[in-house]
N, C-alpha and C positions, 0 to 999 in steps of 0.2 A: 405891107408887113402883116402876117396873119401869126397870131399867139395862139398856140392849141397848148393844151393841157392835158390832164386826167379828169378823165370823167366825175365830175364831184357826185354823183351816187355811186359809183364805182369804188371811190377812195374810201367814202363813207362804210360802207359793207366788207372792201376788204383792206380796210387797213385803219380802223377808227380808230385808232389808237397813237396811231402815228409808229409806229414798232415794225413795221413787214419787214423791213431794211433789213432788220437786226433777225429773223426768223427764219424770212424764205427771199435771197436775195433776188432769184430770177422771177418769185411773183411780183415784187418789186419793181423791177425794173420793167417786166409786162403790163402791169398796171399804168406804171408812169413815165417809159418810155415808146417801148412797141407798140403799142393800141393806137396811141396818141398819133404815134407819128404813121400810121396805117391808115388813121381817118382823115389824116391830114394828103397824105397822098394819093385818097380813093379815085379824085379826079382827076390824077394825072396819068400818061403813059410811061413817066419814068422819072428818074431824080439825079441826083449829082452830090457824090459826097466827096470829103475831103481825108477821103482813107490814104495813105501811104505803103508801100513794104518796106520802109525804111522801119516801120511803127514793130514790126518784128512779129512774131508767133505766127497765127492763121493769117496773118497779114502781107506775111515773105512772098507768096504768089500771088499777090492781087492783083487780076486781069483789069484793062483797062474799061470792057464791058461784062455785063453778068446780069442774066437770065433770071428774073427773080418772080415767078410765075406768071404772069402777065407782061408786065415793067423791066424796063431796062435802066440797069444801074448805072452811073456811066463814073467813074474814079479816074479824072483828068491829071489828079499827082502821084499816080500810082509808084511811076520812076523818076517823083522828084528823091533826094535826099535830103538832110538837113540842113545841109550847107546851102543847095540850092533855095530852099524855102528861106534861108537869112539872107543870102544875097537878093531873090525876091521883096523879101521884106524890106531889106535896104535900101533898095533901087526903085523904087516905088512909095517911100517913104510911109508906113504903114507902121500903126504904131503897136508893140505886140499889146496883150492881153496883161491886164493888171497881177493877174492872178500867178501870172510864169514867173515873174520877180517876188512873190512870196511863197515860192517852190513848190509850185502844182504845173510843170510843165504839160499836164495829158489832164481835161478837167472832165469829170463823171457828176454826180450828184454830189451835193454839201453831205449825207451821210455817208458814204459809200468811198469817199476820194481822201486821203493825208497827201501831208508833204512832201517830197523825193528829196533826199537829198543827192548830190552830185554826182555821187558813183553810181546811184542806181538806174537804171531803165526810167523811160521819159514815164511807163506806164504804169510803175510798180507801185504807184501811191491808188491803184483802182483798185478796190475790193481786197485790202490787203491783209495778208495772212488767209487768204482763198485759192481755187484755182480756177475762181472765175478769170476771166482775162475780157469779157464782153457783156454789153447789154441785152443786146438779143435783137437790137435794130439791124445786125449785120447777118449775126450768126447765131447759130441757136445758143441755148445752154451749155453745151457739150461743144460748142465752137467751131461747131460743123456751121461749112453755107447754109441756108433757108433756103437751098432750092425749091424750086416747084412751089410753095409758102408765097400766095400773094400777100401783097404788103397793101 
């Protein structure tokens, strides 16, 4: 298991206050999640996430592989569903996230992420009252792919 972080000089210069959150969300999140997880995969040819298009928005067409400037992305539950993912979960006796039983089904940062309650979208507690909908690990600001954008 390898822990990567934000750069603590990094943090320290743009964000000493602990405040970016609330300022500039997407320096935010480039600070303390894209850099990180860039440096974190410098050495690899490719990575494996746990996207869905069940997940909705820029997410409806997510191809099973994607070109992310060097790296290959590779999204293995692209055409799970929900259901699929519970029966998974079920059948395989895995036990979900502490966090989904106190109504954060879709989890982003402790500033950045509220509660969902029932009727809303799994992801409407990210960035709310924005129109962020991403971190910027997938897709840029504007929710556009990072194509060509090594990671």
């Amino acid at each position: 298991v390898r822990i990567i972080g934000p750069d603590r000089d990094a943090v320290l210069i743009e964000d000493v206050d602990g405040l970016l959150h609330q300022a500039d969300t997407d320096a935010c999140c480039d600070l303390r999640k894209t850099r990180p997880l860039a440096k974190a995969l410098a050495d690899f040819d490719g990575w494996i996430t746990g996207r869905k298009q069940f997940q909705g928005g820029k997410r409806a067409d997510l191809p099973l592989f994607e070109k992310e400037g060097r790296k290959i992305k590779v999204n293995p539950l692209t055409k799970w569903s929900a259901q699929d993912l519970q029966d998974y979960m079920a059948g395989h006796d895995l036990p979900r996230h502490p966090l989904v039983a106190q109504g954060y089904p879709s989890v982003g940062c402790m500033p950045c992420t509220t509660r969902v309650s029932d009727h809303e979208d799994q992801r409407a507690g990210r960035w709310r009252g924005t129109t962020k909908t991403e971190c910027g690990i997938h897709f840029d600001a504007n929710g556009a792919t990072r194509k060509g954008q090594a990671a």
